[in-house]
C-alpha positions as CSV (number, residue, x, y, z in Angstrom):
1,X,-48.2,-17.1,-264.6
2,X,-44.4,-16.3,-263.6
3,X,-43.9,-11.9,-263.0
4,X,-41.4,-12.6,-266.4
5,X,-44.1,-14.0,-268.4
6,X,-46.9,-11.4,-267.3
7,X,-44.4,-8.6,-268.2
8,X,-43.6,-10.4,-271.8
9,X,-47.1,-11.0,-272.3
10,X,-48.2,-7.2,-271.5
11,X,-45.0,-6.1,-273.9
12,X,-46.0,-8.4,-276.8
13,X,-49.8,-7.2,-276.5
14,X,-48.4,-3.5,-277.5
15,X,-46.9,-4.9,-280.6
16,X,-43.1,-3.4,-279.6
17,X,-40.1,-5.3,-281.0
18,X,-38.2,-8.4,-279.9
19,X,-35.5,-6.5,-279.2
20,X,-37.5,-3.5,-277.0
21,X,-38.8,-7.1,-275.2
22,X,-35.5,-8.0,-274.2
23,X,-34.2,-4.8,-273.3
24,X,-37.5,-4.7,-271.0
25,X,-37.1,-7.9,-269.5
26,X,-32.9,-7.1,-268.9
27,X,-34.1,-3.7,-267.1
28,X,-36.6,-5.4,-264.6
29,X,-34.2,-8.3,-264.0
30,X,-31.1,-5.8,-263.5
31,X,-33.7,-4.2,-261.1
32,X,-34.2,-7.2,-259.2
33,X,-30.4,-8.3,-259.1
34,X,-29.9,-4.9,-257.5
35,X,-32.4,-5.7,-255.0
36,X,-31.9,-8.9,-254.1
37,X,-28.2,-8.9,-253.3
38,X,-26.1,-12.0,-251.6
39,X,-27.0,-9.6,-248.2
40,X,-30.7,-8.7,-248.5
41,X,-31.1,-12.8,-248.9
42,X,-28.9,-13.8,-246.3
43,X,-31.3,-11.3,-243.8
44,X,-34.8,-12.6,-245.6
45,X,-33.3,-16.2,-244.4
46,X,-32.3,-15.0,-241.2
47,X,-35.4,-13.6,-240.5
48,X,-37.5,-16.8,-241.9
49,X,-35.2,-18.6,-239.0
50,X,-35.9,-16.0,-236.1
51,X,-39.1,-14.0,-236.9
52,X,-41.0,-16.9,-238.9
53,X,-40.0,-19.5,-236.6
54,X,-39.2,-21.7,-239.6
55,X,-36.6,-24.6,-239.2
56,X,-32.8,-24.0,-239.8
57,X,-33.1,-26.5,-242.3
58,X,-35.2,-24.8,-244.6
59,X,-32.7,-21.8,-245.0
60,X,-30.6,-24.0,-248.2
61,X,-33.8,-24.7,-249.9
62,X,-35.5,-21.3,-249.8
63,X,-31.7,-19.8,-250.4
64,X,-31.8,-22.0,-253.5
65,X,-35.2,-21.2,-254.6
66,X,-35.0,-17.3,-254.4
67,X,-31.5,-17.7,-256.7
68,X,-33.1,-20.1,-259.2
69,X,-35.8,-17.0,-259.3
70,X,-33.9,-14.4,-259.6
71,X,-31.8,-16.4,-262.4
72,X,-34.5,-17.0,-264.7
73,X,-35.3,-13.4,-264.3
């Protein structure tokens, strides 16, 4: 289960309101936006590169994963 979903599901199983839901789910993704900025990425990916001795090539795909994630957040 997505961190999203898990949070929705542990917010509708208190019976609040659709709208204290949202407001919830805008909080923790505001949260995460503040971060995860365009810098804290670029280092993670930098560090995947030098640290993790992963490929140069895999930087764009991870790049493009974390802000799909952070997107549907």
């Amino acid at each position: 289960m997505l961190f999203m979903d898990e949070i929705r599901a542990r917010i509708r199983r208190l019976n609040y309101s659709i709208r204290i839901e949202d407001a919830c789910l805008d909080w923790v993704r505001r949260f995460f936006l503040s971060m995860f900025g365009a810098t804290e990425i670029e280092a993670f990916l930098t560090y995947l590169v030098i640290a993790g001795k992963a490929s140069a090539s895999i930087r764009i795909p991870t790049k493009r994963a974390l802000q799909f994630f952070i997107g549907r957040c």
